[in-house]
C-alpha positions in Angstrom: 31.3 -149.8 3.9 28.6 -149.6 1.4 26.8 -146.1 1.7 25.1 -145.9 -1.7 23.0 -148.7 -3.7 22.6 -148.4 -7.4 20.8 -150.3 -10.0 19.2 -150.5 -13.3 15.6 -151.7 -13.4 14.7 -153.6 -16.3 16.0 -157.3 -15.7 18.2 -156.1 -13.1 16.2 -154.8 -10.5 12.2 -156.0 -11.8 11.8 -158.4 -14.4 11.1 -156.8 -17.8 7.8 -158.7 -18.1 6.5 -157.6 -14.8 4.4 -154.0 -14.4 5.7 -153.6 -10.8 8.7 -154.3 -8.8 7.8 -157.3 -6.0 6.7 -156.7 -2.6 10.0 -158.5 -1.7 12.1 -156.3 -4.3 10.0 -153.1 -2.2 10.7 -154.4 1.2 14.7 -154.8 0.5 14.6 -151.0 -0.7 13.2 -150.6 2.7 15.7 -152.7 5.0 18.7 -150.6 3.1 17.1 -147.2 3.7 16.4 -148.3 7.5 20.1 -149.4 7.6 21.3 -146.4 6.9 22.1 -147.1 3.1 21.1 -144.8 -0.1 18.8 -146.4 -2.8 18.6 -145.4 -6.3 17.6 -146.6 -9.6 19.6 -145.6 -12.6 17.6 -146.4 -16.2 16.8 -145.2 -19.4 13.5 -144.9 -18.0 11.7 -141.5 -16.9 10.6 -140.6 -13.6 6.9 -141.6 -14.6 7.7 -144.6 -15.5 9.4 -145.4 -12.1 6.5 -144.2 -9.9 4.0 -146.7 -11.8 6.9 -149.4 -11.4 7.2 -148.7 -7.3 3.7 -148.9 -6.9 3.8 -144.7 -5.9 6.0 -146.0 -3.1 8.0 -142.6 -2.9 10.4 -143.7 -0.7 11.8 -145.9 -3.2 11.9 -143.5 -5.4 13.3 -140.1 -4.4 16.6 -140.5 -5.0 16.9 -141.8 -8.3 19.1 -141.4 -12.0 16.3 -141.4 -14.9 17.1 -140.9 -18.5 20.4 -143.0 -18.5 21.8 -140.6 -16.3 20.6 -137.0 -17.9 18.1 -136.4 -14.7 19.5 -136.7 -10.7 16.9 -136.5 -8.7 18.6 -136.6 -4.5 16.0 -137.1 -1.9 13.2 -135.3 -4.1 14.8 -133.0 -5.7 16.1 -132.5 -8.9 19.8 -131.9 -8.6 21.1 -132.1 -12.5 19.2 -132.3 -16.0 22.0 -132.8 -18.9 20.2 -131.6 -22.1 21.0 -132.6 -26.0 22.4 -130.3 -28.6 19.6 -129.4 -30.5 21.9 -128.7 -33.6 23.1 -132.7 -33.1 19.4 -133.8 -32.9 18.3 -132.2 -36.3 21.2 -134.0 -38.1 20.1 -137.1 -36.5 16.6 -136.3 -37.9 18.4 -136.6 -41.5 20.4 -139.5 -40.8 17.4 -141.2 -39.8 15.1 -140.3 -42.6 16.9 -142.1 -44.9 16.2 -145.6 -42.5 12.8 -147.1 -43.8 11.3 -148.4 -39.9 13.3 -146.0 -37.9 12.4 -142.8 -36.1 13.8 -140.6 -33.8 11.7 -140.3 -30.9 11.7 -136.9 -28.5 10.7 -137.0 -25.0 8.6 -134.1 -24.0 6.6 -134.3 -20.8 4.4 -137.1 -21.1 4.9 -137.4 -24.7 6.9 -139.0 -27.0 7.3 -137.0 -30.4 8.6 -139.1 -33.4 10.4 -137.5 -36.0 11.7 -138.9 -39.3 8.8 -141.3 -40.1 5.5 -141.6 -41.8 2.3 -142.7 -40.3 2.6 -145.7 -42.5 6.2 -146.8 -41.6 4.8 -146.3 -37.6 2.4 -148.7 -38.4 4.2 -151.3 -40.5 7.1 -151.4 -38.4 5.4 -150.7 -35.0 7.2 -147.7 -34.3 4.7 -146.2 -31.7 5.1 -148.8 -29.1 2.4 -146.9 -27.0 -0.6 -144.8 -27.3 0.9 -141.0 -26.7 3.6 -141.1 -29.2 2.6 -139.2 -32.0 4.5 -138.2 -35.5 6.0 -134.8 -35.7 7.4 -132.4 -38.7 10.8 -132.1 -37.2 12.8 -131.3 -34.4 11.4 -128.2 -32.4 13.9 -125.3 -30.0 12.1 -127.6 -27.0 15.1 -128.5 -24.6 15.3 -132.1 -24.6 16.9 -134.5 -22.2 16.2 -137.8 -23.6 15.7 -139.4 -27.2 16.3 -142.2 -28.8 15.6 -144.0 -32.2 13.1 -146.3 -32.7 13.3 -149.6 -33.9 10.9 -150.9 -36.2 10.8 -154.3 -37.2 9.7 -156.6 -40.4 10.9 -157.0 -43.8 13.6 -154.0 -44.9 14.7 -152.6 -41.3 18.6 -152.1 -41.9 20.6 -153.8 -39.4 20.8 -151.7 -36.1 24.7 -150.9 -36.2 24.9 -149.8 -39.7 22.6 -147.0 -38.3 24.5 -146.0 -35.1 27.5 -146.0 -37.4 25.9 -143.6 -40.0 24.8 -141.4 -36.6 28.0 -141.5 -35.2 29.5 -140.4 -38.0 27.3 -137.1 -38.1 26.5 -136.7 -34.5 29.7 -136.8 -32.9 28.0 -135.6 -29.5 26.4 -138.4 -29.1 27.0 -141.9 -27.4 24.7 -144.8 -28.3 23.9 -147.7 -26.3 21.5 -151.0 -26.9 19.1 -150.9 -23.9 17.0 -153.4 -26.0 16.2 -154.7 -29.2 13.9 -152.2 -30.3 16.1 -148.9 -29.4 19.3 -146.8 -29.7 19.8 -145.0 -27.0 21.7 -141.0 -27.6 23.3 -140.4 -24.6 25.6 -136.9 -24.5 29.2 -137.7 -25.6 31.5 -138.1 -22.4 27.7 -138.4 -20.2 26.0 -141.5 -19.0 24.8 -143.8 -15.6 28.9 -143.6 -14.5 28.9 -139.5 -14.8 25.3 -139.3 -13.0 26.4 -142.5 -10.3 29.3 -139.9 -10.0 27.6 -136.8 -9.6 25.2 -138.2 -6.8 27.8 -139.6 -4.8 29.3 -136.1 -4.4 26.2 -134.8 -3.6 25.7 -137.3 -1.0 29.2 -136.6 0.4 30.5 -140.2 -0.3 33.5 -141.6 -2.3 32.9 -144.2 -5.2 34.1 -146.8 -2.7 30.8 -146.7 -0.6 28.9 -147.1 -3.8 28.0 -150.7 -5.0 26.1 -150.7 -8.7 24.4 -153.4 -10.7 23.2 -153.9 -14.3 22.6 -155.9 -17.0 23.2 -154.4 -20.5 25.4 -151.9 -22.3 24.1 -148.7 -21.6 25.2 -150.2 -18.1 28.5 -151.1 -18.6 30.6 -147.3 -18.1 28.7 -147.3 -14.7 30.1 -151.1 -13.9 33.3 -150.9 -14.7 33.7 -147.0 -13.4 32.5 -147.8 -9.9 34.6 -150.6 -7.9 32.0 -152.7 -6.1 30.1 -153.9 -9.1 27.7 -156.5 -10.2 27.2 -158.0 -13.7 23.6 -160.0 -12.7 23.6 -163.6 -14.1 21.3 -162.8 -16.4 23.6 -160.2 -18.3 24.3 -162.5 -21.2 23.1 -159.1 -23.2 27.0 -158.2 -23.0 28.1 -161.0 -25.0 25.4 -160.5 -27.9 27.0 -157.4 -29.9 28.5 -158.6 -33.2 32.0 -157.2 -34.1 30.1 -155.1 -36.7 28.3 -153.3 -33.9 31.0 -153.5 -31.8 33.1 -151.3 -34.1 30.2 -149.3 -34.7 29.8 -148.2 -31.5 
């Protein structure tokens, strides 16, 4: 019997064009919970991002995986943070200043600290995606649970994998995944959605038998094939997309 829902958000859960999930998407939250059945989202996303997207519906919302799995949140409370070496994170600040249209963006609080770029490159390439990112010297001794490098795009942005290749080459504690075209996800190396889907179900005092997940794209994919009642969504064509050179690269 199915105990524990999972699922990623953007175009798994909520369409990634809409601001909000649907009043139908909210009222099926609902019917689980008054089943009897645990609800949680698992994204890259943080937990700010998910109030605004469940309308402050909290309900929805306190159980929840955030940061592709490096914050558990169980009924309310935070229950796990997995942090990033900061040693890793200042190599990936070299690797990445040699990228023109690439920075390395740091999550703290509501900000988004971008590292590795000019002011010019942020606004050639379209690096700040949003209004509170700001540019940064380097990395600080902050402890940081989620980053990721930023995209850019236009004339002279190398190819995304040759990138993650040259990172994984320095910054062998880290994973990266694709959540969309204009990131790289770093995830911990040997972390992601499947250890945090993982760690809640124990919490919760359930086996990964009463858990049924669904995503869409390859920062989903350890948490879909790790947990036995799983659903690809028919719009994950995203899974077919990686080239063989990203494929090795990863």
């Amino acid at each position: 019997m199915i105990k524990l829902v999972v699922t990623d958000i953007d175009d798994t859960f909520v369409s990634v064009t809409r601001e909000h999930a649907t009043e139908h998407a909210l009222e099926s939250v609902h019917a689980l919970q008054d089943a009897g059945v645990h609800f949680s989202v698992v994204t890259g996303r943080r937990m700010s991002a998910i109030k605004k997207l469940f309308c402050e519906d909290d309900a929805c919302y306190q159980t929840a995986i955030t940061s592709n799995g490096q914050r558990i949140y169980a009924d309310g409370q935070l229950i796990h943070t997995q942090y990033h070496s900061h040693d890793a994170l200042v190599r990936a600040a070299e690797v990445i200043s040699h990228y023109e249209g690439y920075a390395l963006g740091l999550y703290k609080g509501h900000e988004v600290e971008l590292v590795s770029c000019t002011a010019e490159e942020v606004e050639k390439y379209g690096l700040a995606f949003w209004n509170k990112a700001h540019l940064v010297d380097g990395v600080s001794d902050h402890p940081y649970y989620k980053a990721n490098i930023r995209v850019g795009h236009g004339p002279g942005v190398a190819p995304r994998f040759e990138v993650r290749q040259a990172l994984g080459a320095a910054c062998p504690e880290f994973m990266m995944v694709y959540p969309g075209p204009n990131y790289i996800d770093l995830i911990p190396a040997g972390w992601g959605k499947d250890s945090a889907v993982c760690l809640l179900a124990q919490y919760l005092g359930l086996e990964f038998e009463e858990v049924a997940a669904f995503g869409d794209e390859e920062n989903d994919l350890n948490m879909l094939y790790s947990v036995p009642n799983s659903v690809a969504v028919a719009n994950a064509e995203g899974f077919a997309k990686f080239d063989e050179a990203e494929v090795i690269a990863g």
